[in-house]
C-alpha positions in Angstrom: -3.1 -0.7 -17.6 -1.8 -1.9 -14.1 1.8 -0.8 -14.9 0.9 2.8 -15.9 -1.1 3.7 -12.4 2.1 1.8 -10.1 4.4 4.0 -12.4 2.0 7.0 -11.5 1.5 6.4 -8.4 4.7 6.0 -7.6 6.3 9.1 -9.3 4.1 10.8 -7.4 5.2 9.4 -4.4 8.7 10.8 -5.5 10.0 6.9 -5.1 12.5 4.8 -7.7 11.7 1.7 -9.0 14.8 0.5 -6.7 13.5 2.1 -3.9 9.8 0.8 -4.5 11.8 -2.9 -5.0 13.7 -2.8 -2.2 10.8 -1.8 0.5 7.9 -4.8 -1.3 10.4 -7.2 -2.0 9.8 -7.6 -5.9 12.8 -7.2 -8.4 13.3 -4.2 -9.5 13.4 -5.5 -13.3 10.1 -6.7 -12.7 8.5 -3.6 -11.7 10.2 -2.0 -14.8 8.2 -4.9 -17.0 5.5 -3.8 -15.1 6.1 -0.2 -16.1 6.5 -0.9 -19.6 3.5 -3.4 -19.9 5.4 -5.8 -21.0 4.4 -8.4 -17.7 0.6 -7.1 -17.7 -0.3 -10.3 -15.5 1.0 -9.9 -11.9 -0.1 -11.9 -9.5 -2.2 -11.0 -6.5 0.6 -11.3 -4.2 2.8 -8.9 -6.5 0.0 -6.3 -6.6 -0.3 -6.6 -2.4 3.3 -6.3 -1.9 2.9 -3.0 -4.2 -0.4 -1.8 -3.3 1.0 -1.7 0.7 4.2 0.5 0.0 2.0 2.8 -2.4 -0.6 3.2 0.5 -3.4 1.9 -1.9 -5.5 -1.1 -1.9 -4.9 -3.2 -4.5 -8.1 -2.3 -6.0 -7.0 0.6 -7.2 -4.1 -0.9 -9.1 -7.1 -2.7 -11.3 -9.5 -0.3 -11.5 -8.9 3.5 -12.4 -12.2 4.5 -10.9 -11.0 3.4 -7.2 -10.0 5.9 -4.6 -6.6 5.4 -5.3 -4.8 8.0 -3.1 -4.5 8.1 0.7 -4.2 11.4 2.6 -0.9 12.5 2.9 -1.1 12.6 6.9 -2.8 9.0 6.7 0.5 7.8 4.2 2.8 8.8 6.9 1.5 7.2 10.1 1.6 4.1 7.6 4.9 3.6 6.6 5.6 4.5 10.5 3.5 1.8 11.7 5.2 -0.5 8.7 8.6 1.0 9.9 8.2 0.2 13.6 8.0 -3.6 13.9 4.2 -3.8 15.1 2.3 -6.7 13.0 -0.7 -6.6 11.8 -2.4 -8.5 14.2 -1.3 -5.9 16.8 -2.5 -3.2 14.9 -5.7 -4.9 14.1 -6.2 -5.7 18.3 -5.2 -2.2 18.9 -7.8 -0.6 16.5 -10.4 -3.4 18.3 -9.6 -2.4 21.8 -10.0 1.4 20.8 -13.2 0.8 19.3 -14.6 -1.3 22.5 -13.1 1.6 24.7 -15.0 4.0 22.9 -18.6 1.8 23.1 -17.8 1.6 27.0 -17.3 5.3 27.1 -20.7 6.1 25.6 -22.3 4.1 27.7 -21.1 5.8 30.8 
């Protein structure tokens, strides 16, 4: 019941399935299918673009018994970080550098 959780999930979020379209980039009538179990196989690629703007892993979307939700706080700095341009290369060398700056600290 993929449809049911993204329809969850994203009522809870307070977003519209034209909202939800318009920020992953999959047509809104296909997100209603979705909804309505009538399209119950999406591909991978539909369930990432998804997954990212509802601040879940995909996972979740296929299995009810994944930690679905992200903190609140933790939803925000995402959709900043998605908002503001910085790829996810630079995000993943920024996280790396932090981690390597903390190492050298504990060593001091």
């Amino acid at each position: 019941m993929i449809g049911y959780r993204v329809k969850s999930l994203r009522e809870e979020r307070q977003m519209s399935i034209s909202e939800l379209s318009a920020k992953s980039g999959v047509a809104k009538s296909y997100i209603s299918s979705l909804e309505r179990n009538l399209q119950t196989n999406p591909t991978i690629l539909v369930l990432e673009k998804i997954a990212r703007i509802l601040c879940i892993k995909v996972d979740a979307l296929l299995n009810e018994q994944a930690d679905k939700v992200m903190d609140e706080e933790w939803m925000e700095i995402m959709q900043d970080i998605m908002g503001s341009g910085i790829s996810k290369e630079e995000m993943r060398e920024f996280i790396q550098d932090r981690k390597l700056m903390s190492v050298r600290i504990e060593q001091l």
